[in-house]
C-alpha positions as CSV (number, residue, x, y, z in Angstrom):
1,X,0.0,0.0,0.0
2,X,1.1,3.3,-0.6
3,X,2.0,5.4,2.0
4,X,-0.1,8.4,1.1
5,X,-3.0,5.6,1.0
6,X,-6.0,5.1,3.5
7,X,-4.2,4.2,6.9
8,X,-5.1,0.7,9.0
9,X,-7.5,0.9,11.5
10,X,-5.5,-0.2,13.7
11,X,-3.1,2.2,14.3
12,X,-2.7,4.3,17.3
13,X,-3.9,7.4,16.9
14,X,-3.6,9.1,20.1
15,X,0.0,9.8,20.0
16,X,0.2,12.4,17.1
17,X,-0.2,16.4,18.6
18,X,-3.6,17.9,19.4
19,X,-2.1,21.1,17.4
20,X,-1.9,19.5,14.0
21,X,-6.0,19.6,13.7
22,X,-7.0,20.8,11.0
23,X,-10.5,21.6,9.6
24,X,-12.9,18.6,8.6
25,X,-15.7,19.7,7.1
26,X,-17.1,22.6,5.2
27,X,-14.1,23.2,2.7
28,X,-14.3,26.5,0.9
29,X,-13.0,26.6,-3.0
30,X,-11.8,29.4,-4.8
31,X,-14.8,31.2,-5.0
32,X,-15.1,31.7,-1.7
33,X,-18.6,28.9,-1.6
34,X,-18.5,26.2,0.9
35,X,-19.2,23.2,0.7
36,X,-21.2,21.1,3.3
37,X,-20.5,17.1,4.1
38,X,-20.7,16.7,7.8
39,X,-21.3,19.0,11.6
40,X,-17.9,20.5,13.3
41,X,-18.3,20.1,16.5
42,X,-16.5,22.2,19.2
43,X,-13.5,20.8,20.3
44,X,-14.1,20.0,24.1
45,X,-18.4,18.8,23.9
46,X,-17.7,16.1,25.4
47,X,-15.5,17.1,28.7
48,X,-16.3,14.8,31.7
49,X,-19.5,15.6,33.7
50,X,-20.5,15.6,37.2
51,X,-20.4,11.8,38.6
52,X,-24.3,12.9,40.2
53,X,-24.9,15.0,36.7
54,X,-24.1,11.8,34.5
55,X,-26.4,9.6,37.1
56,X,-29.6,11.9,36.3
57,X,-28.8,11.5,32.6
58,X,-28.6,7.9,32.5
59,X,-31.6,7.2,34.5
60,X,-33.9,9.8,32.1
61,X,-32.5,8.1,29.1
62,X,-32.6,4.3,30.3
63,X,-36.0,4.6,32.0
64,X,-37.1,4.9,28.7
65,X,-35.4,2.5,27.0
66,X,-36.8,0.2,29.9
67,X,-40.6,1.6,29.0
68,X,-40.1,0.6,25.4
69,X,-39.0,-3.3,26.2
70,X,-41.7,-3.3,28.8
71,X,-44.4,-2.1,26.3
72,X,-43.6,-4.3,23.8
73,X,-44.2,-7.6,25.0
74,X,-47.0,-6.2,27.1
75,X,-48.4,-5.7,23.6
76,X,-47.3,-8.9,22.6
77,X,-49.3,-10.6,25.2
78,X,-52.8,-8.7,24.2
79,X,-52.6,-9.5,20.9
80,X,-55.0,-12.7,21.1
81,X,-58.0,-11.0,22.7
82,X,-57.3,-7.9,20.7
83,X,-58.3,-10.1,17.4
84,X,-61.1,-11.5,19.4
85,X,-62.3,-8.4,20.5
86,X,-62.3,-7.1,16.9
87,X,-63.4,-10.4,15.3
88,X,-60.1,-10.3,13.3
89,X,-57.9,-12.5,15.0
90,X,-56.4,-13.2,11.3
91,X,-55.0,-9.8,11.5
92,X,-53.8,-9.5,14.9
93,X,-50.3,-10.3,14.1
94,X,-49.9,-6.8,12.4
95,X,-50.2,-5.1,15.3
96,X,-46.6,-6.6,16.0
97,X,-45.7,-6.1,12.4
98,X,-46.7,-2.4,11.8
99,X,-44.7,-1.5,15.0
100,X,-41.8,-3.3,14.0
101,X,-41.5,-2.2,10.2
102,X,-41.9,1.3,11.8
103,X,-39.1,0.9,13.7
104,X,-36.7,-0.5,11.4
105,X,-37.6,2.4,8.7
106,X,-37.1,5.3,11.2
107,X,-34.6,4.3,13.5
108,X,-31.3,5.6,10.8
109,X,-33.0,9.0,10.4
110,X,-32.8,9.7,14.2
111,X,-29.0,9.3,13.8
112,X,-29.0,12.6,11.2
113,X,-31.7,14.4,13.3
114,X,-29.9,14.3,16.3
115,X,-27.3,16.3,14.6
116,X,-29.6,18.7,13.5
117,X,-32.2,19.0,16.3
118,X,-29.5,18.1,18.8
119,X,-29.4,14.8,21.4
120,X,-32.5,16.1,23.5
121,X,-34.3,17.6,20.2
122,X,-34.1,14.0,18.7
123,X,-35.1,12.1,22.3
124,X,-38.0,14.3,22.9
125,X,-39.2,14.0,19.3
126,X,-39.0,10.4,20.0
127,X,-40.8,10.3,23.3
128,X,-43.6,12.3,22.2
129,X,-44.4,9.8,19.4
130,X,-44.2,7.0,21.4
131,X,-46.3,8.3,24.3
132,X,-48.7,9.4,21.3
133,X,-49.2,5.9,19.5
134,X,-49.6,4.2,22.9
135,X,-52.2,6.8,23.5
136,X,-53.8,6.4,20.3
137,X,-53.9,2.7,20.7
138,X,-55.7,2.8,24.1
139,X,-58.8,4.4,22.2
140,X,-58.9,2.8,18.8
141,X,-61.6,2.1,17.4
142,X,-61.0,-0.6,15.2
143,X,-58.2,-3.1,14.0
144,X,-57.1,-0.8,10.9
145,X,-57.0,2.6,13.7
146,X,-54.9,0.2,16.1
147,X,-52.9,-1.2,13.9
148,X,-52.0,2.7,12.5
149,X,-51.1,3.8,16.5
150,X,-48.7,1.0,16.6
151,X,-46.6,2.1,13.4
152,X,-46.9,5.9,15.0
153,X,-45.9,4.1,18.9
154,X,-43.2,2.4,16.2
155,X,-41.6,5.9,15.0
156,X,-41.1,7.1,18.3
157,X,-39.8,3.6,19.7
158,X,-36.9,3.2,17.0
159,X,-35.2,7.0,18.2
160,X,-35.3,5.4,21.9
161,X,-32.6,3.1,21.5
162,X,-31.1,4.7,19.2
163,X,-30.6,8.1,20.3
164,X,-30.1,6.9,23.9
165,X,-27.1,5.0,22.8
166,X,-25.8,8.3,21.0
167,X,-25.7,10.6,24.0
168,X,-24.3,8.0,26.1
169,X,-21.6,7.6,23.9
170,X,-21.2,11.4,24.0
171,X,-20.9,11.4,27.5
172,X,-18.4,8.1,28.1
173,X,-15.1,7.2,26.9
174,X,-15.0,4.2,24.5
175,X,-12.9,1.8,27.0
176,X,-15.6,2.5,29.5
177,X,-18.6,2.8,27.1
178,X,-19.3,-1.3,26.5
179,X,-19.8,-1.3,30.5
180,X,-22.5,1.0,30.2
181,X,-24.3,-0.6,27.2
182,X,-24.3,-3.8,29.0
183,X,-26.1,-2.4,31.5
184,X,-28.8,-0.5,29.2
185,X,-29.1,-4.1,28.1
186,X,-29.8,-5.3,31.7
187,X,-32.7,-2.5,32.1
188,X,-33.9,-3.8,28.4
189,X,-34.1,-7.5,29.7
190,X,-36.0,-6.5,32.8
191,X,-38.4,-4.3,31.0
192,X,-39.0,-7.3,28.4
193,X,-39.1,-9.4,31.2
194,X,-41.8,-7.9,33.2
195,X,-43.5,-6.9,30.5
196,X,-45.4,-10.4,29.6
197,X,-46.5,-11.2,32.8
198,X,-48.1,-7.8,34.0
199,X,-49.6,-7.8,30.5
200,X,-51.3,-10.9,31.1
201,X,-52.4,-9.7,34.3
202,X,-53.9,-6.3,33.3
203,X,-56.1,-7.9,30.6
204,X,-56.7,-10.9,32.9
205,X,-57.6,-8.1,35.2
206,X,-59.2,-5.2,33.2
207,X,-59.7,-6.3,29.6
208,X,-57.4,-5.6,27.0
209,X,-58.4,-2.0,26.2
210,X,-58.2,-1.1,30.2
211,X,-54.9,-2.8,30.2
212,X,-53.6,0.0,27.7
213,X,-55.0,2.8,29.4
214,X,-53.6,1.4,33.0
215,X,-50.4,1.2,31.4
216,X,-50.6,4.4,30.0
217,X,-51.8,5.9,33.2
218,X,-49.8,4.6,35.5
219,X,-46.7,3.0,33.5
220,X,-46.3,5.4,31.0
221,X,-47.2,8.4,31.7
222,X,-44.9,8.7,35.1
223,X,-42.2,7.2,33.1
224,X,-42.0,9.7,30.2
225,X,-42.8,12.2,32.2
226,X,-39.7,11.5,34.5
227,X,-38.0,10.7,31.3
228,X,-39.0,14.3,29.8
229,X,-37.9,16.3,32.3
230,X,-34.5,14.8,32.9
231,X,-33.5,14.4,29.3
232,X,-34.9,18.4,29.0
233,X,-33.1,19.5,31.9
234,X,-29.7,17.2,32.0
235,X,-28.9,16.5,28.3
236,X,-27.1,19.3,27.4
237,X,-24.7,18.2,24.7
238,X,-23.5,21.1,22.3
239,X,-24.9,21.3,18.3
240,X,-22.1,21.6,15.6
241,X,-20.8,25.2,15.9
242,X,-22.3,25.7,12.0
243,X,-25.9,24.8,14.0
244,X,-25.9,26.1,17.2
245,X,-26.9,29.7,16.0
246,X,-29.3,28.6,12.5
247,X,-32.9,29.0,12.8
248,X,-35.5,25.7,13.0
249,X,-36.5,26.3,9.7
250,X,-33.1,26.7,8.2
251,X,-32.1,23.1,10.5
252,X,-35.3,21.5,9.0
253,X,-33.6,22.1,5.1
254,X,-30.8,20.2,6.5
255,X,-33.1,16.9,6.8
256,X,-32.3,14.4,3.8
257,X,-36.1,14.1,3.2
258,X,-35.5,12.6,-0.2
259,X,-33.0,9.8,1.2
260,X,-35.3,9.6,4.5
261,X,-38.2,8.5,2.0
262,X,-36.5,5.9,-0.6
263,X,-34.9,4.4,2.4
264,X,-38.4,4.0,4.1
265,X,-39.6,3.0,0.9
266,X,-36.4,0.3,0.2
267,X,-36.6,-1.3,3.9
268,X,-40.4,-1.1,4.7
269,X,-41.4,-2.5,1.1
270,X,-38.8,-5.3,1.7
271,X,-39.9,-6.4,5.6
272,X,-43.3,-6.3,4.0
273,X,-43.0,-8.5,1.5
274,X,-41.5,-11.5,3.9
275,X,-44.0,-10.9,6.5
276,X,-46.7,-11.1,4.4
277,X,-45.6,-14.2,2.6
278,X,-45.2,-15.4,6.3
279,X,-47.9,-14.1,8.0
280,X,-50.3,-14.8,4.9
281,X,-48.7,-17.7,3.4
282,X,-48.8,-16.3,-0.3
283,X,-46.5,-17.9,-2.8
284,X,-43.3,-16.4,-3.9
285,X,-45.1,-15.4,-7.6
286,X,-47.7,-13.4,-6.2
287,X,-48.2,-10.4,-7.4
288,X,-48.0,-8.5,-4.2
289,X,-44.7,-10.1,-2.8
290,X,-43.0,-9.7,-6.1
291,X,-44.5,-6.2,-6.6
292,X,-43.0,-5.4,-3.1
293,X,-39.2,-6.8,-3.8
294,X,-39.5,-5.2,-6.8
295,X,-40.3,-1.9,-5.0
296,X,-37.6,-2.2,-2.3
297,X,-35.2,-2.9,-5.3
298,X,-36.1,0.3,-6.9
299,X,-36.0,2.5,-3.8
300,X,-32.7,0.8,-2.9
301,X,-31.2,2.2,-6.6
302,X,-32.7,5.5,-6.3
303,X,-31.3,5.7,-2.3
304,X,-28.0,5.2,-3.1
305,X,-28.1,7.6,-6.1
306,X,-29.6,10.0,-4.0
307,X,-26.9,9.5,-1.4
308,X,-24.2,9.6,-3.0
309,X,-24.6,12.3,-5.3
310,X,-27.8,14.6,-4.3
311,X,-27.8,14.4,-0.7
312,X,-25.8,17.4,1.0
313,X,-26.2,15.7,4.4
314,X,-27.3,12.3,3.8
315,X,-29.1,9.9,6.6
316,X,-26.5,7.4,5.3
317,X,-23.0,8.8,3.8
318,X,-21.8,6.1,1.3
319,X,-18.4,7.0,2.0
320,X,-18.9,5.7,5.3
321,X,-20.8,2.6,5.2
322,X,-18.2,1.4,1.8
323,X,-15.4,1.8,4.4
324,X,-13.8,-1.6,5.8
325,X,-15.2,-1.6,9.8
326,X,-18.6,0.0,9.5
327,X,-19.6,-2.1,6.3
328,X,-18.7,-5.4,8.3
329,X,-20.2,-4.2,11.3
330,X,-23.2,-3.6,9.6
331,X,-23.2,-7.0,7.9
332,X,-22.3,-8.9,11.5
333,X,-25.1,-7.3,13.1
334,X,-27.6,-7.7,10.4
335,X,-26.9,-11.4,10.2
336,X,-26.4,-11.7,14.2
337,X,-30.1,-10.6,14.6
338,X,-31.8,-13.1,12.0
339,X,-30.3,-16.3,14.0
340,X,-31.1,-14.1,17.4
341,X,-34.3,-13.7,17.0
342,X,-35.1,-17.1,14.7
343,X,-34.0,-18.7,18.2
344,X,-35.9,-17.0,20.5
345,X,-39.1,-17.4,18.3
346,X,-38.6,-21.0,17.4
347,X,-37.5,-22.4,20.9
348,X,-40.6,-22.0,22.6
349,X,-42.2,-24.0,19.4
350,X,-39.6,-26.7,19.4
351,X,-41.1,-27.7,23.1
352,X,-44.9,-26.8,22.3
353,X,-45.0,-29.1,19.3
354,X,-42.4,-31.6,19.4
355,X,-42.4,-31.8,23.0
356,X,-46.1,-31.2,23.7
357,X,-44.9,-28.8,26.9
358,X,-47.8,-26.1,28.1
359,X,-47.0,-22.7,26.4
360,X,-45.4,-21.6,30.0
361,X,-42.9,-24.6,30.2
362,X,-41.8,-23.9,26.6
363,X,-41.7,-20.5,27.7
364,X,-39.8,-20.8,30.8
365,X,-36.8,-22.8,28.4
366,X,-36.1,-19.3,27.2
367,X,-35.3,-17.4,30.6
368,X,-31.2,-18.9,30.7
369,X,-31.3,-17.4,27.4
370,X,-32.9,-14.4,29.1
371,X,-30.3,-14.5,31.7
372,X,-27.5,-14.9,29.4
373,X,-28.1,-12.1,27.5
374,X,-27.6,-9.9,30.3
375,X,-24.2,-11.7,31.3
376,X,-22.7,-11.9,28.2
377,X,-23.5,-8.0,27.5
378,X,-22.2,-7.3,31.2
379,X,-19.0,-9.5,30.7
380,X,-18.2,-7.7,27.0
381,X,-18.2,-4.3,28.9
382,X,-16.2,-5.3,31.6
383,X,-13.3,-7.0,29.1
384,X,-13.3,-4.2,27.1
385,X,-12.8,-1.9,30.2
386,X,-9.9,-3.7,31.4
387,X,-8.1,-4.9,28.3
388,X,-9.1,-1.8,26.2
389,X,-9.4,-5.0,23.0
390,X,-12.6,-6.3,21.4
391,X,-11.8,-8.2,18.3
392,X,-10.9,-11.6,19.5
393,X,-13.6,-11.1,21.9
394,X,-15.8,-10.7,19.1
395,X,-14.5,-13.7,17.0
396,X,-15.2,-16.1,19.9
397,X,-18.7,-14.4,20.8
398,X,-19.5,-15.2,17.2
399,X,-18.3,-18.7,17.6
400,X,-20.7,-19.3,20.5
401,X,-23.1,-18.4,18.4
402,X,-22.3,-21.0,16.1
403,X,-21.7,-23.3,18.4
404,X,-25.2,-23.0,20.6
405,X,-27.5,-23.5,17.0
406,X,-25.4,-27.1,16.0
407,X,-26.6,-28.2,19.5
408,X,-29.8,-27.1,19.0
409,X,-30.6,-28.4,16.1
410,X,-28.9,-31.9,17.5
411,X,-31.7,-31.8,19.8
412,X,-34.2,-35.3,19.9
413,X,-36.2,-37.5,21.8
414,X,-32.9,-39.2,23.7
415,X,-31.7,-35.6,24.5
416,X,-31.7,-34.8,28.0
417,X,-32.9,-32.3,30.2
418,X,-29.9,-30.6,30.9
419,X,-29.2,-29.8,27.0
420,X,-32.6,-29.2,26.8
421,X,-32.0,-26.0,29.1
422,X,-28.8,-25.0,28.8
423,X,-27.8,-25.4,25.0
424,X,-29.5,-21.9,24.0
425,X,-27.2,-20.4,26.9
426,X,-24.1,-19.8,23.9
427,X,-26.6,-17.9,22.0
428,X,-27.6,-15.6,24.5
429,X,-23.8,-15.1,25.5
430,X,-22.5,-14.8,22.1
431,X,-25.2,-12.4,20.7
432,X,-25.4,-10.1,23.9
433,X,-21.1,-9.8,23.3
434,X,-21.2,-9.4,19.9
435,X,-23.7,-6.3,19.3
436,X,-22.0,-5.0,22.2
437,X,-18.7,-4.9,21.0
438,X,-19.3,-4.5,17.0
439,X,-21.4,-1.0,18.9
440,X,-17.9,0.0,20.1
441,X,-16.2,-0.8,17.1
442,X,-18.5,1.2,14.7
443,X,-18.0,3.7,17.2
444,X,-13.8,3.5,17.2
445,X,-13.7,3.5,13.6
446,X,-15.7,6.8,12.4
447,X,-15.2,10.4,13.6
448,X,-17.1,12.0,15.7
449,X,-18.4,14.5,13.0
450,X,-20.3,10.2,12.1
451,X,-20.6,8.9,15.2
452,X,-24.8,9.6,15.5
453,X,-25.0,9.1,11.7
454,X,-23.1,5.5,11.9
455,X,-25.0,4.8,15.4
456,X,-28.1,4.9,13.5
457,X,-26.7,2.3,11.1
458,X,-26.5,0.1,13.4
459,X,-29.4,0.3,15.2
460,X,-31.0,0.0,11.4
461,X,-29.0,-3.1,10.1
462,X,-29.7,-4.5,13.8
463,X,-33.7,-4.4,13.7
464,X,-34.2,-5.7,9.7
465,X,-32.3,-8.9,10.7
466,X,-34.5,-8.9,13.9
467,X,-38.0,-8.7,11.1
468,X,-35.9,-10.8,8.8
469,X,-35.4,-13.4,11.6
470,X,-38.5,-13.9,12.5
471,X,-40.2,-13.7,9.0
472,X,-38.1,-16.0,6.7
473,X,-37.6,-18.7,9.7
474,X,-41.3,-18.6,9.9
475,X,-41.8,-19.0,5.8
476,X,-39.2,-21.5,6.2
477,X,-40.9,-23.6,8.9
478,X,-43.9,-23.6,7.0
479,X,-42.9,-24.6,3.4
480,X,-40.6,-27.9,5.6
481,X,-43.6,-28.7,7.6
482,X,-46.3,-28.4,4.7
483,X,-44.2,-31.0,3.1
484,X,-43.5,-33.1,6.0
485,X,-46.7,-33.2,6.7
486,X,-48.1,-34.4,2.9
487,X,-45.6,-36.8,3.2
488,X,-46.7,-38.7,6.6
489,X,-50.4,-37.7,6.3
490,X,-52.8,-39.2,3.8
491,X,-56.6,-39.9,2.9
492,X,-59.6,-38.0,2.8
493,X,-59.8,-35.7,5.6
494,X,-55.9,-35.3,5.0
495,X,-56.3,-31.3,4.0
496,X,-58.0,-30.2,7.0
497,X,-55.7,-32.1,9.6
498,X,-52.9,-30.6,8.0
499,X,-54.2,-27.2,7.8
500,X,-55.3,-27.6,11.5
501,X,-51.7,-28.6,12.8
502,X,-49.8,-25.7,10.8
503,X,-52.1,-23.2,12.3
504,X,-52.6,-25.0,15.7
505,X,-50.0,-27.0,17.9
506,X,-52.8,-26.6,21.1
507,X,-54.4,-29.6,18.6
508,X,-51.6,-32.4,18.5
509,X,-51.8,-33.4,21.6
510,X,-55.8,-34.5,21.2
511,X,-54.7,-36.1,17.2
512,X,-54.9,-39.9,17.3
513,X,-51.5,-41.9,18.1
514,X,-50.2,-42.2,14.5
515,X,-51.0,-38.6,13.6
516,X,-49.7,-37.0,16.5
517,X,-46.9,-39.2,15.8
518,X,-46.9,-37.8,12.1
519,X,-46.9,-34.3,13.6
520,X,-44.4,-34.0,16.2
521,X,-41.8,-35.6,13.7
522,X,-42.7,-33.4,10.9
523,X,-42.4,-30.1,13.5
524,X,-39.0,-31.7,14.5
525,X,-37.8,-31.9,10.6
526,X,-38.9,-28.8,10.1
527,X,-37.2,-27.0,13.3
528,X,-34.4,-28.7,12.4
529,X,-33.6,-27.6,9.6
530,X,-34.1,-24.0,10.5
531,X,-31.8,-24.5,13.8
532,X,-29.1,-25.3,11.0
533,X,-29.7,-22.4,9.2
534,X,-29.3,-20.4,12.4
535,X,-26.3,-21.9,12.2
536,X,-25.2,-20.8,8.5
537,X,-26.1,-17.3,10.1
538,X,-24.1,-17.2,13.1
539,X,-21.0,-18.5,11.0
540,X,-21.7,-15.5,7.9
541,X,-21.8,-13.4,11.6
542,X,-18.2,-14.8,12.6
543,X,-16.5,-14.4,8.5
544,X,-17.9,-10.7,8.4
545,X,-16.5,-9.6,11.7
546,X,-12.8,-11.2,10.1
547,X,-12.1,-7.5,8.3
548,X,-13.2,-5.3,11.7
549,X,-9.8,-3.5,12.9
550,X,-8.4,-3.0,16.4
551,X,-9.1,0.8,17.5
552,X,-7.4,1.9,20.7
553,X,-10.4,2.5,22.8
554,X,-9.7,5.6,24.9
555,X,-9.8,5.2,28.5
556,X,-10.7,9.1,29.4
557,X,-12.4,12.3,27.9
558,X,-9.2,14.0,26.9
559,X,-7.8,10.8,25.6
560,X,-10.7,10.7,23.3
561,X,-10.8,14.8,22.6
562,X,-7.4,13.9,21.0
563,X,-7.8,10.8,18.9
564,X,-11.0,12.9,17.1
565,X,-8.8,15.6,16.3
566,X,-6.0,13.1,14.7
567,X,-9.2,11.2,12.8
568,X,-9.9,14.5,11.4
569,X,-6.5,15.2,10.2
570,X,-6.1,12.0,8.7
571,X,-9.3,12.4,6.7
572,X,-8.3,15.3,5.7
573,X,-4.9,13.9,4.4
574,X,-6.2,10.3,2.4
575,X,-8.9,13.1,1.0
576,X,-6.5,16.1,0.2
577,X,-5.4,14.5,-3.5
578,X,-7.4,12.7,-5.6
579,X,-5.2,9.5,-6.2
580,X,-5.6,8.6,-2.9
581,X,-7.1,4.8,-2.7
582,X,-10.7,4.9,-1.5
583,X,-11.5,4.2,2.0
584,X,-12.6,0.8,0.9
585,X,-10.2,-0.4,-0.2
């Protein structure tokens, strides 16, 4: 490589002088015009803060990343009687859907708009929209009205997480900053944790419409409220000098509304299309799915064209997700989350139809998965902390991942009850470890002019593998077990018991001997083979996280001051001449 070419990754950074910064962004030509990329931010934004000052800002931040896990599997729980209720128990499992497509669609803007409205701008925005669509569904009307709340609910839920994790990364050096992320993760569990239990209860309770407005009342309201007013009074993180003194309307013209809408367009047409042909069970020709994947494909060529060469402040810059690190962080998380969430939703299945367990003992199989989640997060902080290294943490997270599905889908009628519990543990490890410390290296490897922008990326690769996950191991298990099931079953009433098992496992265990027989083995194919493709994932996980580079991760505030002014100045020199080598290469 030349030595004017794009430097590794993995060189120190923090030794060169603080003097030699020079500026990033905003170059001015010869006729005196400048040109705008990416926010300057003022050299010292992020100096240490009060030990009681960062306490208040953590606790208004995380209590409402622990409302959000809370509310959505109280959701999760209410979605049977909500279909009964309505009469349109066929269309229940939108609600889950529209909130979840809304999320993935809208979680990378809040990455450019908290550059432009500022961390507490972006959070409140959030906030309010969530509080609204949990409003809103508390007094639908009808399924379509409900289902519309949740997708608004969905726009404010995907800037939780997501701008949470920015601002905390503001406020806490890198070497400390996995530490703190395992325990967001923590608050996450518990509130996802909780969550299905005092959902059950509340309808149980109250019905299922009282059970929103009690949560509202006297979950949500207190929460964002508390949530409000710290995040209002305590975040206080400084704009880009260049949008500190602009007016709102002038900072609204900086939004990439054109990129912000072909993305929507590219992700929510995509996630769409497999949850309908899930949900639905459409074939691949129809119309509609092909219409839709031929929609995201369009909106995918018209986002990058727009990005790259329209887009003065794009919601994704191509010139950083193209570099080596954030492309293969993106990929590792996007492909960590479809085996993630492919085992959490197809665990509690393996046991209710190839077992014949009650829904709470298959369940209950997932809390060391639950537990381990937490751990491994926890354990990646800590590691990081102390050794200031991630990437051979990473490589064996990945490998645990791999290692967990194989004995999952080993699992049979001679395996006992110890693998039967504490096989998924791996996953939970492995996954918790590896988002943490792929965060910290998509953090380490972009300045901090990109750090919300490449946050948001994340967050956005992170949430379509979730949809993906569940979707495609769900079209999966079906097109196995419809063929399983053809296979073992025959004769007149054939049709019906088929149809009846697919959509039912509550029936098997009151089918004859020789058809329950017929459909716990063709649920045990069927599993299997999507337990081995969780597999396939978790090792494309472990190859894309080979190219991610060792970044020094800065163990205090100035530390970190320093290394962005060197990043700047070394941007500056691989982008100075134009025969540099591009920054993917």
């Amino acid at each position: 490589m030349s030595p004017r070419s794009y430097p590794s990754e993995s060189r120190s950074l923090l030794s060169l002088s603080a003097d030699s910064e020079r500026t990033y962004y905003g170059a001015t030509d010869d006729s005196g015009n400048t040109t705008p990329t990416s926010p300057t931010y003022p050299a010292h934004s992020t100096d240490k803060v009060a030990r009681s000052d960062l306490a208040w800002v953590l606790a208004g931040l995380w209590s409402a990343v622990f409302l959000g896990a809370l509310d959505g599997t109280i959701v999760a729980t209410l979605l049977s009687p909500i279909g009964s209720y309505f009469n349109e128990s066929n269309r229940s499992s939108y609600i889950g859907t529209s909130y979840l497509l809304s999320v993935c669609c809208f979680t990378p803007l809040y990455g450019r708009l908290s550059d432009i409205l500022g961390r507490k701008g972006a959070m409140l925005l959030a906030l309010s929209l969530f509080g609204s669509g949990t409003l809103l569904c508390g007094v639908a009307p009808s399924m379509d009205a409900l289902i519309a709340a949740r997708a608004v609910a969905g726009m404010g839920g995907g800037g939780v997480m997501t701008v949470s994790s920015i601002a905390v990364t503001d406020l806490i050096p890198l070497r400390q900053r996995g530490l703190y992320q395992g325990m967001t993760n923590i608050l996450f569990g518990l509130g996802a944790g909780l969550g299905g239990p005092l959902g059950g209860w509340m309808n149980d309770t109250f019905g299922w419409r009282s059970a929103f407005l009690f949560q509202i009342g006297f979950l949500q309201i207190p929460i964002l409220v508390f949530s409000i007013v710290l995040v209002s009074v305590k975040v206080s993180i400084p704009l880009p000098f260049e949008i500190q003194n602009q007016s709102l309307q002038t900072k609204i013209q900086r939004i990439d509304f054109l990129g912000s809408l072909t993305l929507v367009g590219a992700v929510g047409c995509l996630l769409l299309g497999f949850s309908l042909k899930s949900t639905e069970e459409l074939p691949w020709d129809h119309p509609i799915i092909w219409g839709l994947f031929v929609a995201s494909g369009g909106c995918s060529i018209l986002f990058v064209l727009v990005e790259t060469y329209w887009a003065p402040y794009p919601v994704m810059p191509m010139r950083l997700i193209t570099r080596r690190t954030p492309l293969a962080v993106s990929m590792s998380n996007f492909f960590a989350s479809i085996a993630a969430f492919s085992m959490i939703y197809n665990v509690p299945l393996y046991f209710s139809a190839v077992r014949l367990n009650s829904s709470t003992d298959a369940g209950l199989h997932l809390l060391p998965h639950s537990v381990a989640i937490s751990t491994g997060s926890v354990f990646a902080g800590w590691v990081m902390r102390r050794t200031g290294k991630l990437y051979g943490l990473t490589l064996f997270s990945c490998l645990l991942g791999v290692l967990a599905a194989v004995l999952v889908s080993c699992w049979n009628e001679k395996s006992s009850q110890f693998h039967l519990w504490a096989d998924v543990v791996p996953q939970g490890l492995g996954m918790a470890s590896v988002i943490t410390t792929t965060l910290i290296a998509m953090i380490a490897s972009v300045t901090k002019e990109d750090l919300a922008v490449a946050t948001g990326i994340t967050y956005l690769f992170r949430t379509t593998g979730q949809v993906l996950g569940v979707s495609l191991s769900g079209a999966l298990l079906q097109s196995i077990l419809t063929a399983k099931l053809r296979e073992r079953i025959q004769g007149p009433d054939a049709l019906e018991i088929i149809e009846s098992i697919r959509h039912s496992t509550s029936i098997i265990p009151e089918l004859s001997a020789p058809l329950r027989r017929a459909a716990v083995e063709s649920y045990a194919d069927a599993l299997r083979v999507v337990f081995i493709c969780q597999a396939a994932c978790n090792f494309i996980c472990f190859l894309c996280c080979l190219p991610i580079q060792e970044n020094p991760l800065p163990g205090t505030h100035e530390e970190q001051e320093a290394r962005y002014r060197t990043q700047r100045l070394s941007y500056n020199s691989r982008t100075s001449s134009p025969d540099l080598e591009s920054p993917s290469a």
